[in-house]
N, CA, C and O atoms as CSV, one atom per row, in Angstrom:
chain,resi,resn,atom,element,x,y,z
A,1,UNK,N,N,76.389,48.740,164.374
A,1,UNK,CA,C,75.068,49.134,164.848
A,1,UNK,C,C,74.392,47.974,165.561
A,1,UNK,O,O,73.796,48.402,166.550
A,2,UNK,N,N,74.283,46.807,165.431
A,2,UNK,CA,C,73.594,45.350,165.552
A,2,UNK,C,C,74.508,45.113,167.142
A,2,UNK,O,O,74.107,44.554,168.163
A,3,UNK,N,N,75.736,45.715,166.888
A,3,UNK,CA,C,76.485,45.426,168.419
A,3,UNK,C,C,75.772,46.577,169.505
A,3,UNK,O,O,75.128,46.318,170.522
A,4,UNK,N,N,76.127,47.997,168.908
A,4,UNK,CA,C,75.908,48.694,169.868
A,4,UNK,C,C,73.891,48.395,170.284
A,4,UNK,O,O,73.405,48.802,171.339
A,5,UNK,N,N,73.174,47.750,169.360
A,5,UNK,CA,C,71.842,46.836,169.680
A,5,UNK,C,C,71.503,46.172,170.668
A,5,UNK,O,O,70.429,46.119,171.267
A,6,UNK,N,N,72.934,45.405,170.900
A,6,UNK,CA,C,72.839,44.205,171.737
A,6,UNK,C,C,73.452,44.308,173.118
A,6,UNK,O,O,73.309,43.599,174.114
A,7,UNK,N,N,74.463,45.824,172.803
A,7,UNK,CA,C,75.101,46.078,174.263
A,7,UNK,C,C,74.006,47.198,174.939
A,7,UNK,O,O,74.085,47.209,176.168
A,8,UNK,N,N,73.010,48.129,174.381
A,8,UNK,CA,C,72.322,48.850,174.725
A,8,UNK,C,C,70.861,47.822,175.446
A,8,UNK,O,O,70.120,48.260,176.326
A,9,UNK,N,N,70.783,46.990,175.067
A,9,UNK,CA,C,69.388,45.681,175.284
A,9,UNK,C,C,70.450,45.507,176.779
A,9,UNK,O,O,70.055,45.763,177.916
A,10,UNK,N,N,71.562,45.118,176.496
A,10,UNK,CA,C,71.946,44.293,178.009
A,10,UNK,C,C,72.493,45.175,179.315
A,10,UNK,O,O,72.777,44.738,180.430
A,11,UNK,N,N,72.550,46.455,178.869
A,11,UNK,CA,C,72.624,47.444,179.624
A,11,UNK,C,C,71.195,47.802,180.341
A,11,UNK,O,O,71.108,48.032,181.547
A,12,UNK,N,N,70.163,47.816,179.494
A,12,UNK,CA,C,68.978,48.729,179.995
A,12,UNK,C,C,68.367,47.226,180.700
A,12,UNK,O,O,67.479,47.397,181.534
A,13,UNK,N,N,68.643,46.265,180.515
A,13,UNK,CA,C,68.100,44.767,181.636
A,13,UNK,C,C,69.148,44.722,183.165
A,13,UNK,O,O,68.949,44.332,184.315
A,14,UNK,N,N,70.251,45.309,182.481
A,14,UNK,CA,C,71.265,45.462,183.721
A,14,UNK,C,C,70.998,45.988,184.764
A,14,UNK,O,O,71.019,45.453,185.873
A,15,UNK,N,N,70.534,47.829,184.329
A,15,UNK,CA,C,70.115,48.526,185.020
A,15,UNK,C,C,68.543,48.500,185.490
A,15,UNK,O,O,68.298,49.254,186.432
A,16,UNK,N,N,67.723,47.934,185.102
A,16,UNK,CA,C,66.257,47.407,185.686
A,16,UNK,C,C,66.777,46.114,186.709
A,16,UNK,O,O,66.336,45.913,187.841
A,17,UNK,N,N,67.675,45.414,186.115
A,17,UNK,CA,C,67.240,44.366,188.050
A,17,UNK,C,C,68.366,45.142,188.880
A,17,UNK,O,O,68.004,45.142,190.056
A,18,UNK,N,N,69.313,45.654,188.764
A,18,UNK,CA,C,70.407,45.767,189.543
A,18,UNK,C,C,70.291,47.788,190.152
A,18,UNK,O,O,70.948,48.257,191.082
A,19,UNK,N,N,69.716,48.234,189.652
A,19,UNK,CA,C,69.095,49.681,189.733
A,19,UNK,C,C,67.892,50.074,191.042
A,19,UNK,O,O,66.700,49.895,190.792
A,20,UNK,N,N,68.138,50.383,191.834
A,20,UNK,CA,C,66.775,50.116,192.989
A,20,UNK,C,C,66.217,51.627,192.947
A,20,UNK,O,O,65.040,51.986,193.000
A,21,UNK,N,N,67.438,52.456,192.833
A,21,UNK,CA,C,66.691,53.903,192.798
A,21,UNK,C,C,66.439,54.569,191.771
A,21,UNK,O,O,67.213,55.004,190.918
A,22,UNK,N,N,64.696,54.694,191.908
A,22,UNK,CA,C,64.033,54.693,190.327
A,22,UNK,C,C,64.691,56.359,189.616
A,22,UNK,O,O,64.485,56.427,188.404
A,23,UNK,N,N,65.166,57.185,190.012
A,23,UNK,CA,C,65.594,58.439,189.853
A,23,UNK,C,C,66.943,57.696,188.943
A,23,UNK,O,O,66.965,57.561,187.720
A,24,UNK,N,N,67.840,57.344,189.748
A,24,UNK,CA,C,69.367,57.119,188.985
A,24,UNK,C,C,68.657,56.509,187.882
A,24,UNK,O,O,68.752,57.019,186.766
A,25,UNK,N,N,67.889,55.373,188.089
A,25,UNK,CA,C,67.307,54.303,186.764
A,25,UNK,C,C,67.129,55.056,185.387
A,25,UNK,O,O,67.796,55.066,184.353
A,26,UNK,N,N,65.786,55.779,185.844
A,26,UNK,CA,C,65.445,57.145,184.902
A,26,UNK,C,C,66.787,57.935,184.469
A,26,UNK,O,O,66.557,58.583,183.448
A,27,UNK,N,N,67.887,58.059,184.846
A,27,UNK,CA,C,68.723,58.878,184.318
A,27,UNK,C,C,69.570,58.138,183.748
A,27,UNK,O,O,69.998,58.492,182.650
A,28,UNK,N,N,70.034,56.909,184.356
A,28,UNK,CA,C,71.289,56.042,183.392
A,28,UNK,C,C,70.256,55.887,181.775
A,28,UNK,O,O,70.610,56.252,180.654
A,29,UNK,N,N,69.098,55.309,182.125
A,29,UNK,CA,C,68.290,55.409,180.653
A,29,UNK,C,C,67.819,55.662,179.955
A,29,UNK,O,O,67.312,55.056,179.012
A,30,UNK,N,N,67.901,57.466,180.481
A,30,UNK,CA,C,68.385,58.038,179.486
A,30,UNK,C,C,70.208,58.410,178.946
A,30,UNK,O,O,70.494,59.392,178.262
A,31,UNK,N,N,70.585,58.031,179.130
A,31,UNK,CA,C,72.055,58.028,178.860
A,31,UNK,C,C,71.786,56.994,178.099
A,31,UNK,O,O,71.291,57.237,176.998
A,32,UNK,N,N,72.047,55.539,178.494
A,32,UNK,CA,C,72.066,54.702,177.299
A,32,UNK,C,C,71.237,54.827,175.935
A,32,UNK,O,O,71.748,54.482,174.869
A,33,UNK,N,N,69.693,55.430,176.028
A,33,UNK,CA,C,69.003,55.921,175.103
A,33,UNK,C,C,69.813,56.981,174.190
A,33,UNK,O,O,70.093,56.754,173.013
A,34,UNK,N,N,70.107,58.000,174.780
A,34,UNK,CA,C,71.587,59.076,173.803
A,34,UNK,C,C,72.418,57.978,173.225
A,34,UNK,O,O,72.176,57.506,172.115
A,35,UNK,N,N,73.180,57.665,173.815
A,35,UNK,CA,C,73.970,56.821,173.029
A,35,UNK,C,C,73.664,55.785,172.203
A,35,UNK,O,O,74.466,55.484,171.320
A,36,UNK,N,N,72.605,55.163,172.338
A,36,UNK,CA,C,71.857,54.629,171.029
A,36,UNK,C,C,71.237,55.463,170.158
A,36,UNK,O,O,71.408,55.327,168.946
A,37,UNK,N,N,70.462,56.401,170.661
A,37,UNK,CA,C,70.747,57.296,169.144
A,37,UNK,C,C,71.455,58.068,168.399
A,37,UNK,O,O,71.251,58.571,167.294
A,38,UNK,N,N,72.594,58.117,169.368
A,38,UNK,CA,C,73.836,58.811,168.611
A,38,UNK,C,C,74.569,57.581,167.773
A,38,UNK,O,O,75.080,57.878,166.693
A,39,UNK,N,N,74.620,56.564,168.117
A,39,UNK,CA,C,75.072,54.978,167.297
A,39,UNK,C,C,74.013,54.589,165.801
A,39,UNK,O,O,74.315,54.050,164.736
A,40,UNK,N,N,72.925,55.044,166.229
A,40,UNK,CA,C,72.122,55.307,164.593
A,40,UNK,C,C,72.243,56.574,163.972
A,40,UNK,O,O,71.781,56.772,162.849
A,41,UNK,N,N,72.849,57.471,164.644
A,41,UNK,CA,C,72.944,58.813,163.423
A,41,UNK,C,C,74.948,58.443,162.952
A,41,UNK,O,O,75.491,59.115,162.075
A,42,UNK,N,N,75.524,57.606,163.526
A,42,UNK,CA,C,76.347,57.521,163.045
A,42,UNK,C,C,76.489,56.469,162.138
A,42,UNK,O,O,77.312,56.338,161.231
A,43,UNK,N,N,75.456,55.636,162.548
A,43,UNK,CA,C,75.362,54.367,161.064
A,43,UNK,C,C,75.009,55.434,159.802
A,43,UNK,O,O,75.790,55.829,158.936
A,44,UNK,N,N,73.908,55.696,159.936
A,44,UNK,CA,C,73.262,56.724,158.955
A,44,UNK,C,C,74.300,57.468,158.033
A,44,UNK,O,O,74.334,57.464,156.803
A,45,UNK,N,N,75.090,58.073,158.868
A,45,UNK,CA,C,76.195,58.751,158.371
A,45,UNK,C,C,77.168,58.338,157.798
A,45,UNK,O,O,77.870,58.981,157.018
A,46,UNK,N,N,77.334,56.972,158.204
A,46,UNK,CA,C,78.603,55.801,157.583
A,46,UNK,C,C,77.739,55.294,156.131
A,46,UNK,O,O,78.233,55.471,155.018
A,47,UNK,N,N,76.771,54.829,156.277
A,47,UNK,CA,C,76.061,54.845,154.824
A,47,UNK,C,C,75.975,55.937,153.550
A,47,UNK,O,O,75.964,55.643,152.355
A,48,UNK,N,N,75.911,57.462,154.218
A,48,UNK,CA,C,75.639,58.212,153.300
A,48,UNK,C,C,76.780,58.152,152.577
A,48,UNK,O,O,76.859,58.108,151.350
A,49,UNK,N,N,77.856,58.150,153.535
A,49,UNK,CA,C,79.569,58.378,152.975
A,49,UNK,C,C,79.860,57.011,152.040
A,49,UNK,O,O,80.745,57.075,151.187
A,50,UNK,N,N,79.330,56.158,152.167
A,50,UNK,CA,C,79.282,54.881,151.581
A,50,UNK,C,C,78.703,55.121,150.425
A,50,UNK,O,O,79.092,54.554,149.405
A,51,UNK,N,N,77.646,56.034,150.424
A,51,UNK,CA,C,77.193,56.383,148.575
A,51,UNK,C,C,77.830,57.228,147.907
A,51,UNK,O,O,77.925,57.314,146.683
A,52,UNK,N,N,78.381,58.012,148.890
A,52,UNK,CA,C,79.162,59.117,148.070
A,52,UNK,C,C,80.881,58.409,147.795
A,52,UNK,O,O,81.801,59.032,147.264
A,53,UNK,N,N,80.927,57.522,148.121
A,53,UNK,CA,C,82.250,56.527,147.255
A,53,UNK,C,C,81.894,56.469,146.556
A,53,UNK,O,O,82.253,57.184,145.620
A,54,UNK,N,N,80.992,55.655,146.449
A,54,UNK,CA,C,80.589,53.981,145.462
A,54,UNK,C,C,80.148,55.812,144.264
A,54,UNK,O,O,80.389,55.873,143.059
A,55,UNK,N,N,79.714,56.613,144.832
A,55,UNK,CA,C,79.231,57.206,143.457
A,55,UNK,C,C,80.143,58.057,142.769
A,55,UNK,O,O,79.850,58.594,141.701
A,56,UNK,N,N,81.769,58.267,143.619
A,56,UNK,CA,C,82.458,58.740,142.623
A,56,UNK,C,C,83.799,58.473,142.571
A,56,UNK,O,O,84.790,59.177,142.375
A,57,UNK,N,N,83.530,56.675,142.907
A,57,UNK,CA,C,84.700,55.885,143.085
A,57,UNK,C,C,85.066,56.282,141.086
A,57,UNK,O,O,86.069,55.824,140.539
């Protein structure tokens, strides 16, 4: 999660200086935005499964 953090931060700076047309801009970020929140519903999900070991390891 802390990676896909740090590659989503250097993506959305990528696409602000290197991005001129504010339309594509608006659309790659939302794409990277999906995919960062699909990277926290899958942490989320790696945790729950993580209690349901530990609780009937």
């Amino acid at each position: 999660e802390s990676e896909g953090d740090l590659i989503y931060r250097r993506e959305v700076a990528y696409l602000f200086e290197h991005e001129k047309d504010p339309i594509e801009l608006i659309r790659w970020k939302d794409v990277l935005e999906q995919l960062e929140d699909t990277l926290d519903h899958c942490e989320h999900i790696a945790d729950m499964l993580r209690g349901v070991v530990m609780k009937y390891a």
